[in-house]
FIBA-827063 format. One record per residue (C-alpha): x negated, y negated, z; residue in one letter. Coordinates in steps of 0.25 Angstrom, whole numbers, plus 5000, padded with zeros to 4 digits. Each point is the difference from the previous one (the first is absolute). Example, Ala and Ser with C-alpha at 12.3 -4.5 7.8 and 13.67 -1.06 7.14 Angstrom:
REM FIBA-827063
495150185031a/499449864998s/
***
This chain:
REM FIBA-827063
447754075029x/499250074988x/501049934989x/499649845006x/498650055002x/500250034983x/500749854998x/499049935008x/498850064991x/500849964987x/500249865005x/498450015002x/499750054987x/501149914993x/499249885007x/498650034994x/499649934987x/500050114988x/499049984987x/500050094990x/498649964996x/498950105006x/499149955010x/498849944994x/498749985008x/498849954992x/498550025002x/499149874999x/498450004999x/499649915013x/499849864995x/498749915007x/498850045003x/499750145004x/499050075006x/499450134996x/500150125008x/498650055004x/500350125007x/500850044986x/498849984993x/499250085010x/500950104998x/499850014984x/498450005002x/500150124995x/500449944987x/498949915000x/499050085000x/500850084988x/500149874991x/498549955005x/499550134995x/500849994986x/499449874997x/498650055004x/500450124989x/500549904989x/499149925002x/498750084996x/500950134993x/499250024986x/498849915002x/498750024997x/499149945011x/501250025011x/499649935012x/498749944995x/501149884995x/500249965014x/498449975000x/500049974985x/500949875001x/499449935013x/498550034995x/500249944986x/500649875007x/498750005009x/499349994986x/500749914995x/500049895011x/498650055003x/499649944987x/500949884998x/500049955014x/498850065006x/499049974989x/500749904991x/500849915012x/499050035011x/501050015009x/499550025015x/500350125008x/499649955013x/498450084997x/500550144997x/500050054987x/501149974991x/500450124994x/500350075012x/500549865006x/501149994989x/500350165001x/500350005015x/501149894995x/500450074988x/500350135010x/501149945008x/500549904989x/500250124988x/500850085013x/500949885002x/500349974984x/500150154997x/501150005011x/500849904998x/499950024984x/500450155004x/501049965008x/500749884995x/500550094989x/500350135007x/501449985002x/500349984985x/499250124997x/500750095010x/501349954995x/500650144996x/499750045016x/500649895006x/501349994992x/500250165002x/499850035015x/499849925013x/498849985008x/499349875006x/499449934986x/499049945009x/499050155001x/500049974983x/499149875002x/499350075012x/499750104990x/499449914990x/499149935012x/499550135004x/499650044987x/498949915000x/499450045013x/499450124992x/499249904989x/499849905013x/499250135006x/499250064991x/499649854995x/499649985017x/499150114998x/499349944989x/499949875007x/499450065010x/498950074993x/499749884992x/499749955014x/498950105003x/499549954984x/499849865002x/499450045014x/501249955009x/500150095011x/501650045007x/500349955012x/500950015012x/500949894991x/500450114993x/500950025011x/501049874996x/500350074985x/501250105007x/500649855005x/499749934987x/500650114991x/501349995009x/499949864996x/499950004986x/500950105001x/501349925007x/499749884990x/500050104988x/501350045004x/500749875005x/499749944985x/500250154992x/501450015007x/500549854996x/499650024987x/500550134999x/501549945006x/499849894989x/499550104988x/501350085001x/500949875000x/499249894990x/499150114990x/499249884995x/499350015013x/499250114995x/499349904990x/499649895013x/499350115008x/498850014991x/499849845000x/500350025017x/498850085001x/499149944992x/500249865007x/500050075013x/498850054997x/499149864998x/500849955012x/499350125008x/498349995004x/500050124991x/498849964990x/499649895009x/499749995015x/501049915010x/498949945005x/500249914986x/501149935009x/499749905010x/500150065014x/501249905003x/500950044988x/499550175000x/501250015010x/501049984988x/499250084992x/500550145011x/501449944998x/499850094988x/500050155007x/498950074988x/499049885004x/499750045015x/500250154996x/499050004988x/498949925009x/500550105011x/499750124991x/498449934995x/499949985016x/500250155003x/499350074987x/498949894999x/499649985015x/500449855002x/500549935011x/501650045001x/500949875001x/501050055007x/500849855001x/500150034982x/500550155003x/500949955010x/500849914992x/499950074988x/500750125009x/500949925005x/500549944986x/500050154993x/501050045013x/500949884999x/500150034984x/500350145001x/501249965011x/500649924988x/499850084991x/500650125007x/501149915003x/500249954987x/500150134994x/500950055011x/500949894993x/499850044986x/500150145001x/501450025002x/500249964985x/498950114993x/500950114997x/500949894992x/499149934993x/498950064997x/
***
């Protein structure tokens, strides 16, 4: 019984296919589009706050006025456009007076271009990290975004005592400047991390961002008011996200009427490009480690 057992096994065995090549299983990146796992990046808040605190660090480490730079910057373009457009244009800004009317514009607009500057090239500069150890690259432009906060707060507080100078008192619309920082906020980062993606594959992008913001910047009721548009075209106006968020952010300092049709579209837009933008850099990502 035990010896046809044996003859039937050989037969089996016989029957197989044999290779003398080893099994070989290969390990692809996932191709298409991908979307990025939020609750990893949750997870590595942590890491966040470490590389939002190194930046801060770098950024004002052997300085001589520190901080005041995040005051410095905003106020001398406030002088500047004070005197070119205020005096020398006369450009209106609908009855207030123009200095503090163009530094409410400046404060979310310097926020914005400080983020996506920072950010844009924050892979490429975090290259050595990336290449040697694993974690979402997604918390190294979150970094660079939340750097600014600390500029965008201290130059807030200015603003804010500018407005008890020029005799404009605070109102309950202070209450919309959480909402319209989160705003600003999802539009910096949906830009930052597109370019960022784009920075690491095409270098020469680095040379486009500083032409990008400058002409975003005329596009954007930041020297002028958007009342300059005629009320049937100002809807296309707040197809651009910073227009409805910087006459949000004079609304809320300044005491106007709020908008909230302008800020609702222009929240709506910041969302929709941060979900492409996270999106596209979930499809990007995969090639960092090898290319960067």
């Amino acid at each position: 019984m035990r010896s046809s057992s044996n003859s039937f096994v050989r037969k089996q065995l016989a029957s197989m296919p044999h290779s003398d090549e080893p099994s070989l299983t290969k390990i692809l990146p996932p191709s298409g589009w991908q979307s990025i796992n939020i609750r990893e990046v949750w997870l590595y808040r942590e890491l966040i706050w470490v590389l939002t605190e190194r930046d801060i660090k770098v950024r004002y480490k052997q300085t001589v006025l520190g901080f005041a730079w995040a005051i410095i910057q905003p106020v001398m373009m406030m002088i500047v456009f004070s005197i070119f457009f205020g005096q020398l244009a006369r450009m209106p800004s609908d009855g207030l007076p123009y200095p503090i009317f163009v530094y409410a514009g400046l404060l979310p607009w310097t926020f914005f271009a400080t983020a996506i500057s920072g950010s844009a090239t924050s892979l490429v500069g975090s290259s050595n990290l990336i290449s040697k150890v694993y974690f979402p690259r997604l918390v190294i432009p979150i970094a660079s975004v939340g750097s600014g906060l600390v500029d965008f707060a201290i130059a807030g507080v200015i603003l804010l005592l500018m407005c008890l100078w020029f005799g404009i008192g605070w109102s309950v619309n202070l209450l919309m400047a959480p909402l319209l920082v989160a705003g600003t906020i999802f539009i910096a980062l949906g830009v930052g991390i597109i370019l960022a993606a784009l920075n690491v594959a095409y270098r020469d992008f680095r040379f486009v961002m500083p032409f990008l913001i400058q002409f975003w910047m005329f596009a954007t009721p930041v020297v002028y008011p958007a009342t300059l548009v005629p009320d049937h075209w100002r809807w296309l106006l707040f197809l651009n996200p910073m227009a409805g968020f910087i006459e949000g952010f004079r609304s809320a300092f300044l005491g106007r009427p709020i908008d909230l049709t302008a800020i609702g579209i222009s929240l709506f837009v910041a969302i929709c490009v941060f979900l492409i933008g996270i999106a596209f850099f979930g499809k990007m990502e995969r090639r960092f480690a090898d290319i960067i």
